[in-house]
N, C-alpha and C positions, 0 to 999 in steps of 0.2 A: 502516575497519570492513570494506568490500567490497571485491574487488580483481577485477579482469577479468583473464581467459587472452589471452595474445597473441594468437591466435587470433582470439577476439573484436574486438581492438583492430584486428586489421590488417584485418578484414574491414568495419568502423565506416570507417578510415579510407579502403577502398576507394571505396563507395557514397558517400561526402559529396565523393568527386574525379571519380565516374563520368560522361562526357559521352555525347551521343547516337549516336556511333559504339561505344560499347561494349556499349548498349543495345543496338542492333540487331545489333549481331556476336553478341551472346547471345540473340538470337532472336525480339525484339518488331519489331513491325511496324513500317516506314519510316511508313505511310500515320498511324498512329498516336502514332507520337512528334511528327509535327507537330502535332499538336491537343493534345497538351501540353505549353503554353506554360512552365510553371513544374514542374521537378522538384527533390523534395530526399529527404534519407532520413532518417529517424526513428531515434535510438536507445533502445533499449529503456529501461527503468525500471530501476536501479541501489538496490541494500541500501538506500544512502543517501537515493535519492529517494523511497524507499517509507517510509523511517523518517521521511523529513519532511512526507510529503504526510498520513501518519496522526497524525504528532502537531497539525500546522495545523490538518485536517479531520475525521477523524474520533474524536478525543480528546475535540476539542470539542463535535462533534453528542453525544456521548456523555456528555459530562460536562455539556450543557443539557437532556437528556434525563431522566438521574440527576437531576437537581435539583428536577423535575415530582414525585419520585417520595418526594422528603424525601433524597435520597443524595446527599453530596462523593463523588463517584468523582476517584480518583487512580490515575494508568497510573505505574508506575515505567518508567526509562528502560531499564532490561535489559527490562522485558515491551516493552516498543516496538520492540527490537531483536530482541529474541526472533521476535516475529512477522513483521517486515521482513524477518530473515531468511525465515522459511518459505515467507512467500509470493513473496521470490525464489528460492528452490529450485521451490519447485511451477510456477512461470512463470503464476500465477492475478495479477500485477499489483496494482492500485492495489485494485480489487472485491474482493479475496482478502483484501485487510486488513480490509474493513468487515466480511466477515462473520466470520473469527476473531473479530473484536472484540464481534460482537454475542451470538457464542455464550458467551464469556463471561461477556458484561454481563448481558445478556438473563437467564437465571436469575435473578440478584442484584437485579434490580429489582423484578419479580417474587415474590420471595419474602422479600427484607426491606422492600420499598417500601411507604411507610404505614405501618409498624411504630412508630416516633419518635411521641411523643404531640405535639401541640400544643404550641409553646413550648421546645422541647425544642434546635430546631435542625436542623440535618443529621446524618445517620449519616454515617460516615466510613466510606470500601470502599475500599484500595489494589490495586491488579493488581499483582499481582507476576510475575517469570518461572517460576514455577513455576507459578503460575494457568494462564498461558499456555501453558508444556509441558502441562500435562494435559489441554487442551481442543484441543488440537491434535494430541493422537493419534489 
C-alpha cells in the first residue's frame, strides 16, 4: 500500500547501526553518551501501521461509542486507507487518525443518534472513502 524513498530507508538503516563514536563525531557530548546506557532509534509510523493501529483502536472505540447511541457504525476498508493515507502525508501520526475519525463520526452521532425507536435495533451508518475525502478537506 505504502512504500518508503531510499532515502528514507538508507537513513532508518543508518541510526539502527550508529555507535557512540559516531555520536560524538556528530557533536553530542562524550560526558553524556556515558549516562546513556541504552540507545536505539525509532522508526517512524508507516501507511500501513497507521491503517492497523486505527482499525484495532480507534474503529473500535468508535464503533462501542456508536452503539451508546443506537448506531452499527461500519469504517469501509478504502475509508481506513483513505485516512492512513492523510494522516501519513500530514506527518500528524497515530492522534491525526482519531481526530479525522471523530470529525466524521462525531456529527452522525449526534444527529441520528436516538433517532431508532425502541425495539427497532441499530441504525446502520457505513463510512465510506468519500465520507472521508470530504471531511478531510
Amino acid at each position: 500500500m505504502f512504500t518508503l524513498s531510499p532515502s528514507t530507508l538508507a537513513r532508518r538503516s543508518f541510526l539502527q547501526h550508529a555507535k557512540t563514536e559516531d555520536y560524538i563525531r556528530n557533536g553530542m557530548i562524550r560526558e553524556l553518551m556515558g549516562r546513556l546506557h541504552i540507545r536505539t532509534s525509532f522508526d517512524g509510523l508507516t501507511g500501513d501501521d497507521l491503517a492497523d493501529i486505527l482499525r484495532t483502536t480507534h474503529v473500535e472505540e468508535e464503533r462501542a461509542s456508536c452503539e451508546l447511541f443506537g448506531i452499527d457504525l461500519v469504517v469501509s476498508d478504502e475509508a481506513v486507507a483513505a485516512i492512513s493515507k492523510n494522516a501519513a502525508e500530514d506527518g500528524t501520526g497515530a492522534r491525526g487518525l482519531k481526530g479525522v475519525l471523530e470529525n466524521i463520526v462525531g456529527p452522525i452521532k449526534y444527529e441520528q443518534g436516538g433517532m431508532n425507536k425502541e425495539g427497532e435495533g441499530l441504525l446502520k451508518v457505513v463510512v465510506d472513502e468519500n465520507m472521508c475525502l470530504s471531511a478531510m478537506r
